[in-house]
N, C-alpha and C positions, 0 to 999 in steps of 0.2 A: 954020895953027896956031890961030888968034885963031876962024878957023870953027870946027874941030873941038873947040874949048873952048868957044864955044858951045851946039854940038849937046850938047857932053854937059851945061853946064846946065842945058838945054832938059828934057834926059832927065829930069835927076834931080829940076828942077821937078814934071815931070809923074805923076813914081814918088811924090815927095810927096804932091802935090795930092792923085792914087787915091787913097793910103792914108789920108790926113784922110777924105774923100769916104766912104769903106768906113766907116771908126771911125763917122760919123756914122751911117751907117745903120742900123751894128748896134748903138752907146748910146741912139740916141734912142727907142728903144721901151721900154729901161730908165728914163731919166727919165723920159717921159712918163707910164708907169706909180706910178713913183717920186711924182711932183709930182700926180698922180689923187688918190693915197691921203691926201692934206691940203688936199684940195680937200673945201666945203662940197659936200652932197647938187644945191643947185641949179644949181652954177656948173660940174660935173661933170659935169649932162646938159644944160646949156645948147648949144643950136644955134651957138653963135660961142665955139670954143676958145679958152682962154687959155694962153698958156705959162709965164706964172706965178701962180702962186695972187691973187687978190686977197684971199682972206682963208684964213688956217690954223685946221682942225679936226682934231683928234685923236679925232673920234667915230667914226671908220671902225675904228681899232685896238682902237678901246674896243670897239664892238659885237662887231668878230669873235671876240677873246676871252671876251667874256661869253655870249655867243649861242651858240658852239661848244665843242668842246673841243678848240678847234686846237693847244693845249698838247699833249695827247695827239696830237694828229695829228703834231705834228713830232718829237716823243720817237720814233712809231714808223714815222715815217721815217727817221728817224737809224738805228734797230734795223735796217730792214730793208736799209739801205745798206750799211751796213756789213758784215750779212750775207753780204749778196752778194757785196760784194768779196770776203770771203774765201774764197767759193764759187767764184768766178772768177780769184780767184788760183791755186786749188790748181789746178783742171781745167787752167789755162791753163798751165801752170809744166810740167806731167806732158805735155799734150799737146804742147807747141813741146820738151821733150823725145827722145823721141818721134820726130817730124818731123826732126828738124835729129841726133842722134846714134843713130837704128835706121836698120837697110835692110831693107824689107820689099817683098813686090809690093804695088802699090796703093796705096806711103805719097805717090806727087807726088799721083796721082788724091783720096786721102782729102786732105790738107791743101789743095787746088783745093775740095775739097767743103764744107770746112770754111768757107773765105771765101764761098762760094757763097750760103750761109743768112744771111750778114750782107746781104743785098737785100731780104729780106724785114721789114716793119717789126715791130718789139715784141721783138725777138730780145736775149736779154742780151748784153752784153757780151764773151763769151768767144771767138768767132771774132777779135775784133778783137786781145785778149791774147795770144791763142796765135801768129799773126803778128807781132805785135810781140819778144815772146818768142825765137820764133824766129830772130828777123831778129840778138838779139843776143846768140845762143847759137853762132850759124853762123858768126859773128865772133870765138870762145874757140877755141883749139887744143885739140882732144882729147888732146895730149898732157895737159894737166893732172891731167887725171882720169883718164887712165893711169897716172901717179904714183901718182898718192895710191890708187890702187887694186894696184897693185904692192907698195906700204907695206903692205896688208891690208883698207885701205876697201872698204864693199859699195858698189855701182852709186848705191844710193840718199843713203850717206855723203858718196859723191863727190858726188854735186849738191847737198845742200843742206849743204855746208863748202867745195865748190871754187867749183862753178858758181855757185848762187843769188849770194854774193857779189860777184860781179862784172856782175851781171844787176840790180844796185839801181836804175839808172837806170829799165832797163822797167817793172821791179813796181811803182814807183811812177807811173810813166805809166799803166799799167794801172789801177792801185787807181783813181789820181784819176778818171779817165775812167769810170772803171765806177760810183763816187760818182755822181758828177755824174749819169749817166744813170739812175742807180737811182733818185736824189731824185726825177727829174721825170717816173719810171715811171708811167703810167695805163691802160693795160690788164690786165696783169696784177692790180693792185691791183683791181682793177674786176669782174672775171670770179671770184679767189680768197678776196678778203673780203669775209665776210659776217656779221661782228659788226660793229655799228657804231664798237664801242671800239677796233677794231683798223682803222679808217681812218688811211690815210696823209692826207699834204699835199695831193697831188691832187684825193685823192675829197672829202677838207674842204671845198676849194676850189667844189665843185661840186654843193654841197647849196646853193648861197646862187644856182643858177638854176635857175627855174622856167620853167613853159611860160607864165604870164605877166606875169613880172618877174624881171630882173634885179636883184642887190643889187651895183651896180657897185662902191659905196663898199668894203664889205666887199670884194670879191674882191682888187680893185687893190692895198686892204690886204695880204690875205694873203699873195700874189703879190708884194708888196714883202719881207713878213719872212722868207718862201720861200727868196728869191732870196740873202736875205745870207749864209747860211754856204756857199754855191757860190763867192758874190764873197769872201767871206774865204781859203776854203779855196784859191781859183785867188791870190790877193793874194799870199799865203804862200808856194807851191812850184810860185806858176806858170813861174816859169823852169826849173825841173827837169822839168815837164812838156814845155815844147817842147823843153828839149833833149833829153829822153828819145825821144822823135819824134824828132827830129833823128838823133839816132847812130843809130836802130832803120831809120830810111831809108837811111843813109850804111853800116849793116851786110851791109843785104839787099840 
């Protein structure tokens, strides 16, 4: 008994330890970044890193605002995220739809098809919606919306007063996650705009390299102020994010 209480603190030491180990791997490239952007120009490209500033400059933030118009660049980021969320709400909501309450030939093979295109990189976000969607749609008894369509509700009534309702967990997984990746979209942005005034974040970001300099200071910067309304936005309703994952897994 005194062994097998062992072994399992051994276990649960070691499920710890990973998961400290993991967190660091994946925060420390945000501080490091983080702690770049109040690093002096010389101590920034100095050949012997430091992990903490020996001296604080705020002339990195200062240039990239004065220098660019990364005001604008983050206004039409916000525009263009937002956007899309709601472009990828709608399709994804209609399409898991669809999948989880028609029978058609070819609806396993189309919804197979649909995840399919999520392999390929650059792709919005709406494969990943539409399975999620699904997964907690397949999980609602059709009888509900039997009801209310008995009562005299059309098809379309019925889902957005019976179903959507009960699907808030998804939509929201969906939204946040399709945020998040729209913020840090750079191809598309890259290929489609072509007024300067209508650069995103990214492309901001990417006027400060040249083919022979780097403006590390500015970048780190920007790449800092970038980064905070993802880390707010996840601060906020990141538990309703993985639980939304959560039950969308445990549905399907």
């Amino acid at each position: 008994m005194t062994r097998r209480k062992g072994m399992t603190l051994l276990r649960s030491g070691a499920v710890i330890l990973g998961a400290l180990c993991a967190a660091l791997i994946v925060l420390f490239p945000v501080y490091w970044i983080a702690v770049s952007s109040v690093k002096p120009t010389r101590e920034l490209i100095s050949p012997t890193p430091t992990f903490w500033p020996r001296q604080f400059t705020g002339r990195h933030f200062a240039t990239l605002f004065q220098a660019s118009d990364f005001t604008a660049y983050l206004v039409n980021s916000t525009v263009v995220s937002l956007c899309t969320v709601g472009v990828v709400l709608v399709l994804s909501v209609l399409g898991a739809y669809s999948l989880s309450r028609f029978r058609y030939p070819g609806r396993e093979w189309f919804g197979r098809l649909i995840l399919f295109t999520y392999i390929f990189p650059g792709m919005l976000s709406l494969p990943f919606g539409v399975w999620v969607l699904k997964a907690f749609m397949d999980g609602i008894p059709l009888e509900l919306e039997e009801v209310s369509m008995v009562d005299g509700a059309s098809r379309m009534q019925a889902l957005g007063h019976v179903l959507l309702p009960l699907v808030l967990p998804g939509l929201g997984t969906v939204a946040i996650y399709t945020f998040i990746t729209s913020w840090a979209e750079y191809m598309f942005p890259l290929i489609l705009i072509v007024d300067d005034s209508k650069k995103t974040v990214p492309l901001g970001l990417a006027q400060w390299m040249s083919m022979y300099s780097v403006e590390w200071g500015a970048i780190t910067a920007g790449v800092t102020v970038s980064v905070l309304p993802t880390l707010v936005l996840f601060a906020l309703v990141g538990k309703s994010f993985i639980r939304g994952l959560t039950q969308g897994a445990v549905k399907g």
